[in-house]
mmCIF file of the N, C-alpha and C atoms, coordinates in Angstrom:
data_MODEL
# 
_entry.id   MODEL 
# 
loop_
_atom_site.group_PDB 
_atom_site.id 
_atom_site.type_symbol 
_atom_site.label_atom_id 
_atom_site.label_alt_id 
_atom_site.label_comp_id 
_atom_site.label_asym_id 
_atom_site.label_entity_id 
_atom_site.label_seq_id 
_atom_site.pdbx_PDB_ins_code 
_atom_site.Cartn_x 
_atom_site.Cartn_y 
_atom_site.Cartn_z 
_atom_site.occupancy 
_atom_site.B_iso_or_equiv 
_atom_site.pdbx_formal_charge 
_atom_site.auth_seq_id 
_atom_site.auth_comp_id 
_atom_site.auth_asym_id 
_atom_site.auth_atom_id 
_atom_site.pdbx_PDB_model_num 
ATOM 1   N N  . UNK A 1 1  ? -22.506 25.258  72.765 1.00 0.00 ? 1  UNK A N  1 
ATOM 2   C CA . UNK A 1 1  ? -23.003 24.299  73.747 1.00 0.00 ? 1  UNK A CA 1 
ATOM 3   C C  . UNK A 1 1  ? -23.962 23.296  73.108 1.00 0.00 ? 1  UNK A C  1 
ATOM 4   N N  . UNK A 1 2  ? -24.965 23.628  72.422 1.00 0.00 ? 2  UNK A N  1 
ATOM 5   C CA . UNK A 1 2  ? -25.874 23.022  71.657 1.00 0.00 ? 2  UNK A CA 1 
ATOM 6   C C  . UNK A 1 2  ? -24.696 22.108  70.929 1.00 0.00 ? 2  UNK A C  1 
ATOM 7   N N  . UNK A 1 3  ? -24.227 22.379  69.921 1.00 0.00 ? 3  UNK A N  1 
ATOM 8   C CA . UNK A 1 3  ? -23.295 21.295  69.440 1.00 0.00 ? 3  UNK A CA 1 
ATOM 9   C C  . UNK A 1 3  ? -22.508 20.206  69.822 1.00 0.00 ? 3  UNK A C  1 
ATOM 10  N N  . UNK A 1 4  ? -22.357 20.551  70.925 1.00 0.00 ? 4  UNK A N  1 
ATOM 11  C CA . UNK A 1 4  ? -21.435 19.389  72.043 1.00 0.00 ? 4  UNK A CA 1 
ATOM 12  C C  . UNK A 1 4  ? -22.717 18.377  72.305 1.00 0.00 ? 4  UNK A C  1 
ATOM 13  N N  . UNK A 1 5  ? -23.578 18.926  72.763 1.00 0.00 ? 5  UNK A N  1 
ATOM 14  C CA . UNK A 1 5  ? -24.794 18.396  73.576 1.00 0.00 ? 5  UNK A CA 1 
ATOM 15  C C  . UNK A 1 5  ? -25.059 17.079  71.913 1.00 0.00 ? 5  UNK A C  1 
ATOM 16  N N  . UNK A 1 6  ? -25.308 17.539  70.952 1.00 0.00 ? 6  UNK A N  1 
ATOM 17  C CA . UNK A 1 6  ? -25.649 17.350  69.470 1.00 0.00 ? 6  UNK A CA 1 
ATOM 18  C C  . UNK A 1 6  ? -24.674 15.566  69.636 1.00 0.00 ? 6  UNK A C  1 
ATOM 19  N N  . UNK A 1 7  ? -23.264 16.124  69.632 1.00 0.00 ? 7  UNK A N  1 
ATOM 20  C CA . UNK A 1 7  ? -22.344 15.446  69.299 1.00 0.00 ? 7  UNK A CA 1 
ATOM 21  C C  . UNK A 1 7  ? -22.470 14.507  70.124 1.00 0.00 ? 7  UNK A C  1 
ATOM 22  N N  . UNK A 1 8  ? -22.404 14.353  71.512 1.00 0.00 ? 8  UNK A N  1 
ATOM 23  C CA . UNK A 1 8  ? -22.187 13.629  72.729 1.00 0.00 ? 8  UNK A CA 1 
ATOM 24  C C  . UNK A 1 8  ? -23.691 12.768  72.715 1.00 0.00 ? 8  UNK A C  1 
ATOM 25  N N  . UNK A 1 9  ? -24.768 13.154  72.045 1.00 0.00 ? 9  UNK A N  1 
ATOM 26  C CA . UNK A 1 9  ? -26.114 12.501  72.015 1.00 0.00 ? 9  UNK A CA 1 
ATOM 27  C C  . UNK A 1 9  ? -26.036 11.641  71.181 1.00 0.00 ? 9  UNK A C  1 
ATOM 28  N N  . UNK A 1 10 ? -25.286 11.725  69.827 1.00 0.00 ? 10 UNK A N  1 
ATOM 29  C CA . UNK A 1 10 ? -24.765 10.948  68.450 1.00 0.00 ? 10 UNK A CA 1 
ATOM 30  C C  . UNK A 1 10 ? -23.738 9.746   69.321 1.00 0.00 ? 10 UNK A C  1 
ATOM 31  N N  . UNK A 1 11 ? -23.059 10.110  69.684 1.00 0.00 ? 11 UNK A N  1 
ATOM 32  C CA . UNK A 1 11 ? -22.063 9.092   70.090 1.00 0.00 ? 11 UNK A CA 1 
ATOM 33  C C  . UNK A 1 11 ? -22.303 8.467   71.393 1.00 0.00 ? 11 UNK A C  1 
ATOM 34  N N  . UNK A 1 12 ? -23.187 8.401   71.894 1.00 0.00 ? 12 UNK A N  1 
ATOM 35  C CA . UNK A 1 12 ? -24.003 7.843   73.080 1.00 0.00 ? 12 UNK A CA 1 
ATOM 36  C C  . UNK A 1 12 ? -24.767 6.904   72.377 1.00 0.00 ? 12 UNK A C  1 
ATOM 37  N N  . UNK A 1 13 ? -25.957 7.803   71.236 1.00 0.00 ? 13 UNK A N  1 
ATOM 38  C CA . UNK A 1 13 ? -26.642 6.576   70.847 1.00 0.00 ? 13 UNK A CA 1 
ATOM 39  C C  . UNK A 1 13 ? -26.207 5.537   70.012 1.00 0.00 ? 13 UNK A C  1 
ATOM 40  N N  . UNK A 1 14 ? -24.803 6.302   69.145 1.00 0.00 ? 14 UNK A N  1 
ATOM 41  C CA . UNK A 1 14 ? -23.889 5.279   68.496 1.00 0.00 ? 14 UNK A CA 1 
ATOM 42  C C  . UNK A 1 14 ? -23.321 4.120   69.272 1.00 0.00 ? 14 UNK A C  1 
ATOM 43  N N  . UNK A 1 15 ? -22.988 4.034   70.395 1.00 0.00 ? 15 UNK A N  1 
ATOM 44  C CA . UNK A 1 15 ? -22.978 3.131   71.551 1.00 0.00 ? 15 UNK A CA 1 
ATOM 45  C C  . UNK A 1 15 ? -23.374 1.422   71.391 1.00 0.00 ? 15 UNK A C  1 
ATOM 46  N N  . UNK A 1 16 ? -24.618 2.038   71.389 1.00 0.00 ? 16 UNK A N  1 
ATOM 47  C CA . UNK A 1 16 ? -25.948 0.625   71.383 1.00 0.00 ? 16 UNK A CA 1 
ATOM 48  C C  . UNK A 1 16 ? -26.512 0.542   70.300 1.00 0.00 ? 16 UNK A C  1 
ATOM 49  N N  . UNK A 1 17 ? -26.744 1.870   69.069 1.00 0.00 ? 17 UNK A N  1 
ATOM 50  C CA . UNK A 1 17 ? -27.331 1.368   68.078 1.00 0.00 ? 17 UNK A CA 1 
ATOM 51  C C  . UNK A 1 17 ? -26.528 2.240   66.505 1.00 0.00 ? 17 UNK A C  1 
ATOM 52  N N  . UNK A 1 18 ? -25.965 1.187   65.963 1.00 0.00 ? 18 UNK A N  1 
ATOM 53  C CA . UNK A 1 18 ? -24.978 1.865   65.034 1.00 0.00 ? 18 UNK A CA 1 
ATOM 54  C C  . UNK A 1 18 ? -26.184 1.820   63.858 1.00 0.00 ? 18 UNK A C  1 
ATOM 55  N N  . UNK A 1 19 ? -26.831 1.302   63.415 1.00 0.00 ? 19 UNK A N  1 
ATOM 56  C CA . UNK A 1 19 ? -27.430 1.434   62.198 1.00 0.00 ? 19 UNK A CA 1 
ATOM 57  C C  . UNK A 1 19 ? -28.794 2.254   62.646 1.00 0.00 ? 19 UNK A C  1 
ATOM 58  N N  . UNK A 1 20 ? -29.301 3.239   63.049 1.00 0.00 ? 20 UNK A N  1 
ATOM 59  C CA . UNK A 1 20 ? -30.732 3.781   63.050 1.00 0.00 ? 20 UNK A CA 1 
ATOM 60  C C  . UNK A 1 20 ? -31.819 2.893   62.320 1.00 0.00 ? 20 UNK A C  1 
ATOM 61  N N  . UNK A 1 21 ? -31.782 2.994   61.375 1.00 0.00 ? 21 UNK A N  1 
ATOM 62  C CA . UNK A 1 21 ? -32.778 2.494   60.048 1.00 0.00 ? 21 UNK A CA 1 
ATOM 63  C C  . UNK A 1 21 ? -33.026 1.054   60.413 1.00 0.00 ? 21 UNK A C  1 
ATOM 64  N N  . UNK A 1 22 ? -32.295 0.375   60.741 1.00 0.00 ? 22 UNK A N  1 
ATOM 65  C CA . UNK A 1 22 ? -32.351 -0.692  61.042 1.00 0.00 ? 22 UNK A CA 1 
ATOM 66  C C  . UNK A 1 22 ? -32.854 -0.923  62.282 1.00 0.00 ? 22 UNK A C  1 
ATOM 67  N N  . UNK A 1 23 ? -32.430 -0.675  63.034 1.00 0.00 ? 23 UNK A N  1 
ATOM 68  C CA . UNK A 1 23 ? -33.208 -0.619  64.640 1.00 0.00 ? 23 UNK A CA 1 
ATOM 69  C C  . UNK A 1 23 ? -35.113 -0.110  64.001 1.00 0.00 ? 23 UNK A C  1 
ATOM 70  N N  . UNK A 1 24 ? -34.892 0.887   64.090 1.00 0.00 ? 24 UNK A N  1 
ATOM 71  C CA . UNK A 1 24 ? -36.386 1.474   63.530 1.00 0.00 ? 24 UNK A CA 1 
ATOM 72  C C  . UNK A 1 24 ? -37.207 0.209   62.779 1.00 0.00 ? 24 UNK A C  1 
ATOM 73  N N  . UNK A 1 25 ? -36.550 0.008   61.819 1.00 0.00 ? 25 UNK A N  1 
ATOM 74  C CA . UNK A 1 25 ? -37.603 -0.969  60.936 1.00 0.00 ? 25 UNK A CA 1 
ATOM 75  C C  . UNK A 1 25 ? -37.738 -2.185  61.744 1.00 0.00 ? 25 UNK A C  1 
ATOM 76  N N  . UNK A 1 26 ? -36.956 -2.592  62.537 1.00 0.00 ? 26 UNK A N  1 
ATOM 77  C CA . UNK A 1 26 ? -37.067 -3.858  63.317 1.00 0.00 ? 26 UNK A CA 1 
ATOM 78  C C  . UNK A 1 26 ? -38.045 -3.599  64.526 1.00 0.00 ? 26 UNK A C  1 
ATOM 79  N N  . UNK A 1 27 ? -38.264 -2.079  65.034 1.00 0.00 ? 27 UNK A N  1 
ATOM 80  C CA . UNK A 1 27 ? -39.256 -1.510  65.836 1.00 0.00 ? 27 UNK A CA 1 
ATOM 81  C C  . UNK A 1 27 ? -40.372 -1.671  64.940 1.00 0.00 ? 27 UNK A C  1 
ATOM 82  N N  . UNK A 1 28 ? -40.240 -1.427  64.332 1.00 0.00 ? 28 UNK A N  1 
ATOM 83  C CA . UNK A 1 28 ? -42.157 -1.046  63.437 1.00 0.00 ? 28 UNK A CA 1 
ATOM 84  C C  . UNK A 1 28 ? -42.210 -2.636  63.212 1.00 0.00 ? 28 UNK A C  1 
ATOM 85  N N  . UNK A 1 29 ? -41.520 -3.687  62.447 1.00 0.00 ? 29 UNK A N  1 
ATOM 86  C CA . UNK A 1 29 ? -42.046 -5.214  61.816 1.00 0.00 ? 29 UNK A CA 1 
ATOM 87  C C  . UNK A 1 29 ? -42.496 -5.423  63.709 1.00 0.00 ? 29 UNK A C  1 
ATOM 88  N N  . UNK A 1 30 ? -42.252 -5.733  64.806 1.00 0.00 ? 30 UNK A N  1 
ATOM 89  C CA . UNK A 1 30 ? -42.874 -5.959  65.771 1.00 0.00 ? 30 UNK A CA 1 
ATOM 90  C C  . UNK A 1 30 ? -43.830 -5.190  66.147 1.00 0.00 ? 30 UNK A C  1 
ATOM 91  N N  . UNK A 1 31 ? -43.917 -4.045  66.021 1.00 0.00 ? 31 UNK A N  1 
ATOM 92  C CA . UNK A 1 31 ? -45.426 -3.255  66.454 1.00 0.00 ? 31 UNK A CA 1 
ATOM 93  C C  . UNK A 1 31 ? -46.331 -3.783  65.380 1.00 0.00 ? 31 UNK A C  1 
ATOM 94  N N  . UNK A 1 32 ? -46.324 -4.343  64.418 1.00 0.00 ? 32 UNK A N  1 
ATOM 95  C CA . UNK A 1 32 ? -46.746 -4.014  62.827 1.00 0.00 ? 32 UNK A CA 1 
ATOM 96  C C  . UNK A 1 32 ? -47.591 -5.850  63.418 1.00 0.00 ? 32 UNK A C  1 
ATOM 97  N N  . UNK A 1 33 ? -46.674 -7.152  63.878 1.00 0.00 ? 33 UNK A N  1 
ATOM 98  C CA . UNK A 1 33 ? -46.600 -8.315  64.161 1.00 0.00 ? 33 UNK A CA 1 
ATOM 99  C C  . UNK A 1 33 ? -48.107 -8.250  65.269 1.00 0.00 ? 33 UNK A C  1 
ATOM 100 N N  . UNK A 1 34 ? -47.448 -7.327  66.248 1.00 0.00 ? 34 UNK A N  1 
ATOM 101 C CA . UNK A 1 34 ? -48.027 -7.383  67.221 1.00 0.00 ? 34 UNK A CA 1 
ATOM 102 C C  . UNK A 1 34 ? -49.112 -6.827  67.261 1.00 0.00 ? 34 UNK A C  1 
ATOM 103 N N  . UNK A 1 35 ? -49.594 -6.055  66.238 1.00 0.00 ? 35 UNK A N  1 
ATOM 104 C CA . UNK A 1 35 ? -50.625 -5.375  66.413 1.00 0.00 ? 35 UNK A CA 1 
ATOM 105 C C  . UNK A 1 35 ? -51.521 -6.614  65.642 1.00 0.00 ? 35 UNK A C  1 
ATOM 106 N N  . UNK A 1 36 ? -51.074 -7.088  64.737 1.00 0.00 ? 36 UNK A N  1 
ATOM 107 C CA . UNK A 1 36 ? -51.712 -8.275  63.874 1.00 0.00 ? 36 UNK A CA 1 
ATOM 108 C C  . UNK A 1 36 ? -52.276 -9.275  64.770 1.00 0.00 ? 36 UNK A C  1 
ATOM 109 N N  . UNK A 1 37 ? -51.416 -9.803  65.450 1.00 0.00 ? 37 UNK A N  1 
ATOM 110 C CA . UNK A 1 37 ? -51.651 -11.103 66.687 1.00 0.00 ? 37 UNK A CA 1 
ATOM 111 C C  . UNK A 1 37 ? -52.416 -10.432 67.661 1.00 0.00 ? 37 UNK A C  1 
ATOM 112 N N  . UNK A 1 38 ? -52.396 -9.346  68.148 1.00 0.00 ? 38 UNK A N  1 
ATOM 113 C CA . UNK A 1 38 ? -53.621 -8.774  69.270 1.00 0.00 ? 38 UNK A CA 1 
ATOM 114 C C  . UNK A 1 38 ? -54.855 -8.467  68.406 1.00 0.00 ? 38 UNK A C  1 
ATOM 115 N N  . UNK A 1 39 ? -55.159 -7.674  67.994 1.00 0.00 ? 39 UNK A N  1 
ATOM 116 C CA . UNK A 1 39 ? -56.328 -7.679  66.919 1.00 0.00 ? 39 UNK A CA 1 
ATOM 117 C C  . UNK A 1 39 ? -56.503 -7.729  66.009 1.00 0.00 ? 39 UNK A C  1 
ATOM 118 N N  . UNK A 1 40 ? -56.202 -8.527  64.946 1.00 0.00 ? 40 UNK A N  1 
ATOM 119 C CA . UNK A 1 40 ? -56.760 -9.067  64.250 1.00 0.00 ? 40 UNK A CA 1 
ATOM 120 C C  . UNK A 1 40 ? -56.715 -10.817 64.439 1.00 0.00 ? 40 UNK A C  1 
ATOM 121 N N  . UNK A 1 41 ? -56.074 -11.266 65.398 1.00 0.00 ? 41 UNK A N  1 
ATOM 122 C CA . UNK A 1 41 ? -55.884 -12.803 65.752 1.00 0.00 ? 41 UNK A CA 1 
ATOM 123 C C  . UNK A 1 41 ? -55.674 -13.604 64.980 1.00 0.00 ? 41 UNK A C  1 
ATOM 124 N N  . UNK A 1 42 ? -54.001 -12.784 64.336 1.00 0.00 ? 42 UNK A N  1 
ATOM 125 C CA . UNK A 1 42 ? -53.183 -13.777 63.566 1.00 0.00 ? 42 UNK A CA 1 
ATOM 126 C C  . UNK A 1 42 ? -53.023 -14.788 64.455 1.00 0.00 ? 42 UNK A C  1 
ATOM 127 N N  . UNK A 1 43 ? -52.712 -16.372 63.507 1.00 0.00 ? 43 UNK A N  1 
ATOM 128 C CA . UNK A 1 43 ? -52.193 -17.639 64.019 1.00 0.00 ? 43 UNK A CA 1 
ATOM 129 C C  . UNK A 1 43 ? -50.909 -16.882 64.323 1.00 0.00 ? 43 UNK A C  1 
ATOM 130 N N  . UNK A 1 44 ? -50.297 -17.715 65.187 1.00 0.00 ? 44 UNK A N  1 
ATOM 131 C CA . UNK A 1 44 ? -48.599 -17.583 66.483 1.00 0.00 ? 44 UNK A CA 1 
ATOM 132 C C  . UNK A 1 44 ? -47.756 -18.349 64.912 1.00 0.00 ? 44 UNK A C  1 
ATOM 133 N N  . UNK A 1 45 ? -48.395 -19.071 64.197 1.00 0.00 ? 45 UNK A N  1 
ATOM 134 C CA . UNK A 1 45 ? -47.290 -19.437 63.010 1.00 0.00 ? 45 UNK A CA 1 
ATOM 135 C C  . UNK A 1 45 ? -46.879 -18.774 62.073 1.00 0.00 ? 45 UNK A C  1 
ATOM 136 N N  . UNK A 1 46 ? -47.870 -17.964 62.115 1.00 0.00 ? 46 UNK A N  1 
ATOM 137 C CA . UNK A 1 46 ? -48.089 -16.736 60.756 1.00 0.00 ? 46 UNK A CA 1 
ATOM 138 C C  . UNK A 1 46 ? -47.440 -15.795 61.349 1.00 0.00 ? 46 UNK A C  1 
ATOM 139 N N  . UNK A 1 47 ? -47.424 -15.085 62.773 1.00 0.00 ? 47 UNK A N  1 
ATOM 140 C CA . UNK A 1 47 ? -46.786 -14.235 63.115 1.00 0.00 ? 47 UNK A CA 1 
ATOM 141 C C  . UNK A 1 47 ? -45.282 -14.647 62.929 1.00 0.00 ? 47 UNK A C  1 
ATOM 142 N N  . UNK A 1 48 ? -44.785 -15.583 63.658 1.00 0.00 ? 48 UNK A N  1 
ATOM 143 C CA . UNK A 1 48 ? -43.451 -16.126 63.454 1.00 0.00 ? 48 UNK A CA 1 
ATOM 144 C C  . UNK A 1 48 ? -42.884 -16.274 62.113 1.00 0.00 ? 48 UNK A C  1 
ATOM 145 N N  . UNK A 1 49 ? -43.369 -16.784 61.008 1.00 0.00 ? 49 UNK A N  1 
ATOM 146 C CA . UNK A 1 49 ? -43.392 -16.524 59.404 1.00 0.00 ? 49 UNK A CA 1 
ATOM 147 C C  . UNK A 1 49 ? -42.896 -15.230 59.254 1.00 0.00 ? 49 UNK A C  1 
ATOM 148 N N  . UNK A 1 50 ? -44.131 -14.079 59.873 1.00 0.00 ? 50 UNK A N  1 
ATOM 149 C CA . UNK A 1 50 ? -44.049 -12.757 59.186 1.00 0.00 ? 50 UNK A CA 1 
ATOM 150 C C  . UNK A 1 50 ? -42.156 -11.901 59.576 1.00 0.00 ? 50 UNK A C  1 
ATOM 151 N N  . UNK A 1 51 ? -42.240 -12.305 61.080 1.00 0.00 ? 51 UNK A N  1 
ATOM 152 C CA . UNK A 1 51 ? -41.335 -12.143 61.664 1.00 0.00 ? 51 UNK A CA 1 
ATOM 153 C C  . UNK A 1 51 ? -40.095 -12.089 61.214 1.00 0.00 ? 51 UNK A C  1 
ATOM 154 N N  . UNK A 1 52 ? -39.826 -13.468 60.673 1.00 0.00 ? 52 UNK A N  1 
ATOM 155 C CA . UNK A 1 52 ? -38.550 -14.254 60.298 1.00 0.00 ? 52 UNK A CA 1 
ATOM 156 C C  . UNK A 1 52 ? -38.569 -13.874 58.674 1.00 0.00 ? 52 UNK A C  1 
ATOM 157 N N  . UNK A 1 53 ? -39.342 -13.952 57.946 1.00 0.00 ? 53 UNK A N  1 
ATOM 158 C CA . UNK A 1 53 ? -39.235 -12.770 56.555 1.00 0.00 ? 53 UNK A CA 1 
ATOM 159 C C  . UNK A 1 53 ? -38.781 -11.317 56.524 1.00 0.00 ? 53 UNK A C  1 
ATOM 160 N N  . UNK A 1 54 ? -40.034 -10.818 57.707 1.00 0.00 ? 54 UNK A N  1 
ATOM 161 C CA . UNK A 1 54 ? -39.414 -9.447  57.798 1.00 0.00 ? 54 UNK A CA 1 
ATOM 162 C C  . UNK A 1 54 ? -37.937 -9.054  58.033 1.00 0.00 ? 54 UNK A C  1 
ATOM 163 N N  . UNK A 1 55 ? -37.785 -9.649  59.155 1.00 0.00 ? 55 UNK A N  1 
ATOM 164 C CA . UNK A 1 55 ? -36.786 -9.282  59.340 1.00 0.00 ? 55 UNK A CA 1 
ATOM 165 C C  . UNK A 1 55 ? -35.073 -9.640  58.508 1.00 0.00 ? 55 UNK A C  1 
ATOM 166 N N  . UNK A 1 56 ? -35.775 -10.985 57.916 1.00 0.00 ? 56 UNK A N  1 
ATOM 167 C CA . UNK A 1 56 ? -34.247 -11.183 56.546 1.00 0.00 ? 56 UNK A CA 1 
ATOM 168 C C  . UNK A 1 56 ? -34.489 -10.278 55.653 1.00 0.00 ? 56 UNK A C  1 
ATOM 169 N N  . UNK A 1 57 ? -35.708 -9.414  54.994 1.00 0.00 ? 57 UNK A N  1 
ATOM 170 C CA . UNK A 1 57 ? -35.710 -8.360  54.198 1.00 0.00 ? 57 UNK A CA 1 
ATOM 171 C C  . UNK A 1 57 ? -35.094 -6.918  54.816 1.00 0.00 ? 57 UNK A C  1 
ATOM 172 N N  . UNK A 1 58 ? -35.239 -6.357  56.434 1.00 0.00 ? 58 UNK A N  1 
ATOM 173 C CA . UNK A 1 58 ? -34.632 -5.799  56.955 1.00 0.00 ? 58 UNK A CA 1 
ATOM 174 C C  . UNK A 1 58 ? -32.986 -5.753  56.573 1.00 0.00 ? 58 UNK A C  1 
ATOM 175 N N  . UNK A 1 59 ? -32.668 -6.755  57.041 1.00 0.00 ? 59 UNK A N  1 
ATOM 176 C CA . UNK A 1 59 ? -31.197 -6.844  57.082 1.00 0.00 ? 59 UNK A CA 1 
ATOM 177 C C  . UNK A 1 59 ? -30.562 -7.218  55.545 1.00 0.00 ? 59 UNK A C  1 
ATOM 178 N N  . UNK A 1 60 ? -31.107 -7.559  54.885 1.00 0.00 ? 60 UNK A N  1 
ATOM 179 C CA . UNK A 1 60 ? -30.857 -7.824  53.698 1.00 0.00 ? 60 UNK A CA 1 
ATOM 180 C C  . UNK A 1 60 ? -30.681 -5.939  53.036 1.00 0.00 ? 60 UNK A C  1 
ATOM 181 N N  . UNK A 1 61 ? -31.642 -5.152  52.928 1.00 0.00 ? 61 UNK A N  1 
ATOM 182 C CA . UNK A 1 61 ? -31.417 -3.624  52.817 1.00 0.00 ? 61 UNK A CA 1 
ATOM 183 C C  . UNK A 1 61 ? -30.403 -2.903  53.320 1.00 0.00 ? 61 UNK A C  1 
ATOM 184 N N  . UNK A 1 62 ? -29.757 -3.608  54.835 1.00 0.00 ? 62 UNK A N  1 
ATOM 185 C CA . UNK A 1 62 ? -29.217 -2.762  55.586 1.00 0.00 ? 62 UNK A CA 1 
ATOM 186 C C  . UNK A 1 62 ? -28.075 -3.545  54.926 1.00 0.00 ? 62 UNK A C  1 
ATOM 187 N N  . UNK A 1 63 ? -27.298 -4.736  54.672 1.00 0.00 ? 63 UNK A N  1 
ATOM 188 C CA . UNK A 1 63 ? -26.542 -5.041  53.938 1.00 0.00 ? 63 UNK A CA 1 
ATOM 189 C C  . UNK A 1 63 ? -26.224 -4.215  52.524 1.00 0.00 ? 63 UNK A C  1 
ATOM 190 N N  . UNK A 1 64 ? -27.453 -4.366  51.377 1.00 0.00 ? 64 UNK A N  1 
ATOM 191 C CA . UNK A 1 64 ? -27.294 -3.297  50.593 1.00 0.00 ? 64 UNK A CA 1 
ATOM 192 C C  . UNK A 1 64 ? -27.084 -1.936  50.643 1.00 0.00 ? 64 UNK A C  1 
ATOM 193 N N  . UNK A 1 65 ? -27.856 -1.266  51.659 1.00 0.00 ? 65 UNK A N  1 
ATOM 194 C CA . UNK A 1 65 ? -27.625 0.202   51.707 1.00 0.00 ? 65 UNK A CA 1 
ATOM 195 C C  . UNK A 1 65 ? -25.808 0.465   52.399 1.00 0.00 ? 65 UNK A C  1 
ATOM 196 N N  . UNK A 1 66 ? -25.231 -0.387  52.942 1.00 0.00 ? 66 UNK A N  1 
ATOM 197 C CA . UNK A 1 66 ? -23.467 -0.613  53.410 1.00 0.00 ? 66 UNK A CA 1 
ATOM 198 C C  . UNK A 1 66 ? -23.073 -0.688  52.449 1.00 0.00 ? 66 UNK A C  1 
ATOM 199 N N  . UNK A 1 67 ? -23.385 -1.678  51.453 1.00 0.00 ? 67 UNK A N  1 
ATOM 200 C CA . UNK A 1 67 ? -22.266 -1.685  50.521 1.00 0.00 ? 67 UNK A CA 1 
ATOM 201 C C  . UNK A 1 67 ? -22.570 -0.736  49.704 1.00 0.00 ? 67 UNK A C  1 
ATOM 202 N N  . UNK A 1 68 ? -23.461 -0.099  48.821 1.00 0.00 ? 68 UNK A N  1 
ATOM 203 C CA . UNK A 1 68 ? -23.793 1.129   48.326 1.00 0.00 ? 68 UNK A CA 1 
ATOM 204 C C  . UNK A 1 68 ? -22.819 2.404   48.409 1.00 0.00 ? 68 UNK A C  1 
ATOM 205 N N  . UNK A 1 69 ? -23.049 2.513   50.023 1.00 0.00 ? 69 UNK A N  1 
ATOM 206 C CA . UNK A 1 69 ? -22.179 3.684   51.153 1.00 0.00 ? 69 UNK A CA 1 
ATOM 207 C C  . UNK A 1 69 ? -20.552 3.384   50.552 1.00 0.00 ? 69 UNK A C  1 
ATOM 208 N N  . UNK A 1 70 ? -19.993 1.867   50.488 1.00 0.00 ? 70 UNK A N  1 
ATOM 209 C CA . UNK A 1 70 ? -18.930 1.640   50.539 1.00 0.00 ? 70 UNK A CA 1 
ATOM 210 C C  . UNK A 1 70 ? -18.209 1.917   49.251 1.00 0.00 ? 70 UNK A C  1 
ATOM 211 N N  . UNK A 1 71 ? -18.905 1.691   48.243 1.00 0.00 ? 71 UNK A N  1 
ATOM 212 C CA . UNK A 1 71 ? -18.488 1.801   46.886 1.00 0.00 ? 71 UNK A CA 1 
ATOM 213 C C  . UNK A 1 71 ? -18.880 3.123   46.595 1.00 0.00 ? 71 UNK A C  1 
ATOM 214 N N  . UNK A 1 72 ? -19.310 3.716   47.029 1.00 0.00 ? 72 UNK A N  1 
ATOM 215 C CA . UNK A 1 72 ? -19.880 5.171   46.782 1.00 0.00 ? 72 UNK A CA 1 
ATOM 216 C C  . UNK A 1 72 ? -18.368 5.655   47.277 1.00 0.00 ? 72 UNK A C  1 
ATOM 217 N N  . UNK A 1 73 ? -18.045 5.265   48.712 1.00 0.00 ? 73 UNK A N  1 
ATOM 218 C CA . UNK A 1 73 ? -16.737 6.029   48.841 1.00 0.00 ? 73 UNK A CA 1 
ATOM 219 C C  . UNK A 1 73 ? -15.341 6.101   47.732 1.00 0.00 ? 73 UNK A C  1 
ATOM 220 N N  . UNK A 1 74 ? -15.253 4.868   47.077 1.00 0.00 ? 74 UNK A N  1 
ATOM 221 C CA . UNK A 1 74 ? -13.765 4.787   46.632 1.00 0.00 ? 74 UNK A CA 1 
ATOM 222 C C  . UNK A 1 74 ? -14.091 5.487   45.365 1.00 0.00 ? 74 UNK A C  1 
# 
């Protein structure tokens, strides 16, 4: 039963979010943003900067860590 439950939780959250790691790190660069712009009173330009870096280094990893996976297979 546990295993079904396991399986059916995997492919539920596979649904809406196929990469984990990626979702996650895109959770933390906004808590990380936001915590900057509420207290410590980053400029709204600097946040947007940090934002738009972070997140092309995000996806830039999650690109590498795919193809890695992919060539690892053959």
């Amino acid at each position: 039963m546990t295993n079904i439950l396991k399986v059916a939780f995997r492919e539920f959250f596979g649904m809406f979010i196929d990469d984990g790691a990626l979702a996650l790190a895109a959770l933390l660069l906004i808590a990380v943003v936001g915590v900057l712009v509420k207290f410590a009173h980053a400029d709204a330009l600097l946040a947007a900067a940090l934002l738009l870096l972070g997140c092309l280094l995000i996806l830039a990893e999650s690109v590498a860590r795919a193809a890695r996976k992919k060539f690892q297979r053959k």
